[in-house]
C-alpha positions in Angstrom: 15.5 -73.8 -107.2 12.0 -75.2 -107.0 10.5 -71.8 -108.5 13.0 -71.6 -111.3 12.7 -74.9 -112.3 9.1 -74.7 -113.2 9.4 -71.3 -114.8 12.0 -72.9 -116.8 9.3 -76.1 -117.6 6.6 -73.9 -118.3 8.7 -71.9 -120.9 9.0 -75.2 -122.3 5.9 -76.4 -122.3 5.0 -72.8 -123.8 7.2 -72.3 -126.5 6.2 -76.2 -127.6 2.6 -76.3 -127.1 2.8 -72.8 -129.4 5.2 -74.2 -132.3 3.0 -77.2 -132.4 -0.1 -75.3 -132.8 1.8 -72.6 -135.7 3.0 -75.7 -137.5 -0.7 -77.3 -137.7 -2.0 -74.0 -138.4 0.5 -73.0 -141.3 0.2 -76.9 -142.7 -4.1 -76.3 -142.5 -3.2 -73.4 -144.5 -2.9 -76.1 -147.5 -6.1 -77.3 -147.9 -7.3 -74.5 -150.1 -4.9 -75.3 -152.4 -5.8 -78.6 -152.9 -7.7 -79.3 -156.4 -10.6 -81.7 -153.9 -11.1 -78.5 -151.7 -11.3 -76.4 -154.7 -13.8 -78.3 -156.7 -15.9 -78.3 -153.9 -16.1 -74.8 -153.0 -16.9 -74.4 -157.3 -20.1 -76.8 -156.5 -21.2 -74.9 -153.6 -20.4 -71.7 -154.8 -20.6 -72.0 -158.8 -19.8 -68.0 -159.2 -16.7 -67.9 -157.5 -13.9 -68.1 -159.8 -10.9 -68.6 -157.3 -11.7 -70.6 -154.5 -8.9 -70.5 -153.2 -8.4 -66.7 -152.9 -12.1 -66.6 -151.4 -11.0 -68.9 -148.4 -7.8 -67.2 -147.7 -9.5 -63.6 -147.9 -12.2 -65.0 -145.3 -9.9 -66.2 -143.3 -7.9 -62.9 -143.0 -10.8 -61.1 -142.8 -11.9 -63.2 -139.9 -8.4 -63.1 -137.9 -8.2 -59.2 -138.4 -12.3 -58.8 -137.2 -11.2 -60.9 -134.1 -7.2 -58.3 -133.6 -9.4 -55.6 -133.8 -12.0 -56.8 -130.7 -9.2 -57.8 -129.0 -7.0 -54.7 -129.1 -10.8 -52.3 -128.8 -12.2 -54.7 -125.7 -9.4 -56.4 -123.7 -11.0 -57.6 -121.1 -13.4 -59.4 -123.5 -12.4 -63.1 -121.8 -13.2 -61.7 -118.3 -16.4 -60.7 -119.5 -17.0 -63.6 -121.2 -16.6 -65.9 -117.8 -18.3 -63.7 -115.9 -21.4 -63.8 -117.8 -20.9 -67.3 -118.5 -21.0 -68.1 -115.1 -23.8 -65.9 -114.0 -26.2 -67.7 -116.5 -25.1 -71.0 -115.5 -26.2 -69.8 -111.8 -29.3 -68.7 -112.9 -30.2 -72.1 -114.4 -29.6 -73.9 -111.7 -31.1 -71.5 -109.4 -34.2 -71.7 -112.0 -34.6 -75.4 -111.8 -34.2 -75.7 -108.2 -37.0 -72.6 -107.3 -39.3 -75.0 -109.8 -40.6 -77.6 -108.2 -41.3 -80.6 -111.1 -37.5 -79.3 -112.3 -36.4 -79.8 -109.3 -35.2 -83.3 -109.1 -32.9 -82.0 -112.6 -31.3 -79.7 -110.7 -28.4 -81.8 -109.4 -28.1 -83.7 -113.1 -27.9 -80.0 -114.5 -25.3 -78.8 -111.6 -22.7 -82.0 -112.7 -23.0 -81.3 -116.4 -22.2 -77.3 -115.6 -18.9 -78.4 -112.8 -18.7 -80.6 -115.8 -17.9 -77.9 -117.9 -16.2 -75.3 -115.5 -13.1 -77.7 -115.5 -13.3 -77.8 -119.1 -13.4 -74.2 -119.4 -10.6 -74.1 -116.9 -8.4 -76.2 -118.6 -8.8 -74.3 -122.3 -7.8 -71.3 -120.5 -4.7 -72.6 -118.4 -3.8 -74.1 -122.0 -4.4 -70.5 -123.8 -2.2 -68.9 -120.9 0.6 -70.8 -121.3 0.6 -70.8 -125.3 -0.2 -66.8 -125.2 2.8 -64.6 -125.4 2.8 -61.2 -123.3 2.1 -58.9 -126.7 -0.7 -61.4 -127.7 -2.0 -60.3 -124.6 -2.4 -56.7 -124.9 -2.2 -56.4 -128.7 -4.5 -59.3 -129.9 -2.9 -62.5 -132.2 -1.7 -59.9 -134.8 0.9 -62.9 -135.9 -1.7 -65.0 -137.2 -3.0 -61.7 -138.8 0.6 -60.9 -140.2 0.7 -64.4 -141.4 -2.4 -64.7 -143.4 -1.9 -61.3 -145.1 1.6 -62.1 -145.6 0.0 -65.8 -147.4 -2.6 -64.4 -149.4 -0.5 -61.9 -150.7 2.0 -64.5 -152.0 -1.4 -66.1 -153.5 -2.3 -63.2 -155.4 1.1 -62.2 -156.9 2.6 -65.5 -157.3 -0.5 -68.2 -157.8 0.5 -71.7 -156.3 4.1 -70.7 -155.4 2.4 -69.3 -152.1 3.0 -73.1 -150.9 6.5 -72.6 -150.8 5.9 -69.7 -148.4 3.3 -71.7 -146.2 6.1 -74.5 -145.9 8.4 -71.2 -144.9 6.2 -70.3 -142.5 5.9 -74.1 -141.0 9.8 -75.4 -140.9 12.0 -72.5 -140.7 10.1 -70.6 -138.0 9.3 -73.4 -136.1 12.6 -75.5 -136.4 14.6 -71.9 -136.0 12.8 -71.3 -132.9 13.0 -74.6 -131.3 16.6 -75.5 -132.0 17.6 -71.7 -130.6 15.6 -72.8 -127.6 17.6 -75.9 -126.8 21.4 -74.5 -127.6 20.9 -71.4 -125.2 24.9 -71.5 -124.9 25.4 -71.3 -128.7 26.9 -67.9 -130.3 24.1 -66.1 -131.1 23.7 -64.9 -135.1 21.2 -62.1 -134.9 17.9 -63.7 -132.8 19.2 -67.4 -133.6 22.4 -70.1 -132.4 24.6 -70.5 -135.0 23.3 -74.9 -134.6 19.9 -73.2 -134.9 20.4 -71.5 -138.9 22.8 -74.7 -139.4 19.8 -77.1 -138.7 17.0 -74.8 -140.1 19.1 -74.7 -143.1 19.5 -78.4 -143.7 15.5 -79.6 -142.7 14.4 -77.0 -144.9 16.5 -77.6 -147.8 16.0 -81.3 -147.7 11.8 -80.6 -147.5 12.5 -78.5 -150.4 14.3 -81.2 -152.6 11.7 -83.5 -151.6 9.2 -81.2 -153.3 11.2 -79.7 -156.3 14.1 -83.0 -156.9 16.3 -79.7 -157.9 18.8 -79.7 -155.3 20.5 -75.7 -156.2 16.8 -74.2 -156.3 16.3 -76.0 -152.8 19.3 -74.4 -151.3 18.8 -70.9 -152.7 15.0 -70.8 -151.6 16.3 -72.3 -148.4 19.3 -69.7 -148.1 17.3 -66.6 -148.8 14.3 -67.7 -146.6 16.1 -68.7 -143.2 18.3 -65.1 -143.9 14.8 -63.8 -143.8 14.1 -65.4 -140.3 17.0 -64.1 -138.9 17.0 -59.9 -140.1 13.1 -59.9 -139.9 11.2 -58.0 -137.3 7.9 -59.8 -137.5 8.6 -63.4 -139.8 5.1 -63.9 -139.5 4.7 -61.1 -142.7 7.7 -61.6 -144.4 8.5 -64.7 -144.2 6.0 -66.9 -146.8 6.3 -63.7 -149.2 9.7 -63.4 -149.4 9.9 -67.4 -150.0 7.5 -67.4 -152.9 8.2 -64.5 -154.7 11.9 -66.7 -154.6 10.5 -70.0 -155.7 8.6 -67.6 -158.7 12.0 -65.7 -159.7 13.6 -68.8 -160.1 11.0 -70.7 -161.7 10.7 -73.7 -159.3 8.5 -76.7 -160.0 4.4 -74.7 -158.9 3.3 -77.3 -156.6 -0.4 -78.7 -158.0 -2.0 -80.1 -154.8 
């Protein structure tokens, strides 16, 4: 009882501690479409002519550079603490064979155990937020995602938002509430409460954003049906949402 019981909690604290960290992810997403963020990057930069597109391209680029060494070296975290801790040996070992560093040594040796647990406790955290695929095959949904989000950009212009908010509520609110009604029927990968509340949350954020309630509902309709056929949500997900919101000529969010 005692063994399920904390497979069960660390499910939990899994499935959780990885929604939290889409939903801040997918909401960081935003910032380049801010007009602040973007007048910036126009200082900085004067020759760029979208900032926006620039950020979301580096940031794709970057999250398919870091699949790619994931799925070509594996064991590139192993290697990593391995080599890690061998130098951190071979400064203490370096102060103590030194005789005026000497009296250091044990300062040094503190700070490192200092940072071992440290090290130890962004591991145990990655472990539990890591899904088994993730694992062998890299985080090719934060890959999916970003492609799927600066596609939206480039076709669709600011209605990409609408596909970031996508991304945010109905994945996360889909997943979560499926989670917690286990005994519900089951609609494709999702309880029937599940769609019911996913629905309703998204709908009303959409309203919030758009005060037109029929647009909400649509965008909302087509978007958790999305969620629910979709093999990887992570890709089709914020496009399908904002090429919506652009067919039916929502309000374009100006952040």
């Amino acid at each position: 009882m005692g063994i399920v019981s904390k497979s069960a909690t660390k499910i939990f604290t899994s499935t959780i501690l990885r929604k939290i960290f889409h939903v801040v992810f997918s909401l960081i997403l935003l910032i380049p479409f801010t007009t602040p963020f973007k007048q910036l990057i126009l200082i900085s930069i004067p020759w760029i002519s979208d900032p926006t597109l620039l950020i979301l391209s580096i940031l794709l680029f970057g999250a398919g550079t870091l699949n790619s060494i994931q799925i070509k070296m594996p064991d590139l975290r192993d290697r990593f603490l391995r080599t890690s801790l061998d130098f951190r040996k071979k400064v203490v070992e370096g102060l103590e064979s030194n005789d005026r560093s000497r009296p250091y040594a044990d300062l040094v040796q503190g700070f490192l155990t200092s940072m071992i647990k440290y090290e130890e406790k962004l591991l145990e955290f990655i472990s539990i937020v890591e899904r088994d695929y993730e694992v062998r095959y890299g985080y090719i949904c934060i890959t999916f995602g970003l492609l799927s989000i600066t596609m939206s950009y480039v076709f669709f212009k600011n209605f990409a938002i609408y596909g970031i908010l996508a991304l945010a509520i109905v994945d996360t609110v889909s997943s979560i509430t499926t989670y917690f009604t286990p005994k519900r029927r089951k609609i494709c990968k999702h309880s029937d409460l599940s769609i019911a509340t996913t629905f309703t949350i998204f709908t009303l954020a959409l309203y919030l954003i758009t005060l037109d309630l029929p647009k909400s509902i649509a965008i909302s309709t087509i978007s958790v049906l999305t969620e629910l056929i979709s093999p990887e949500d992570n890709l089709t997900l914020p496009i399908v949402a904002s090429l919506t919101a652009f067919i039916l000529k929502t309000w374009e969010p100006n952040l």
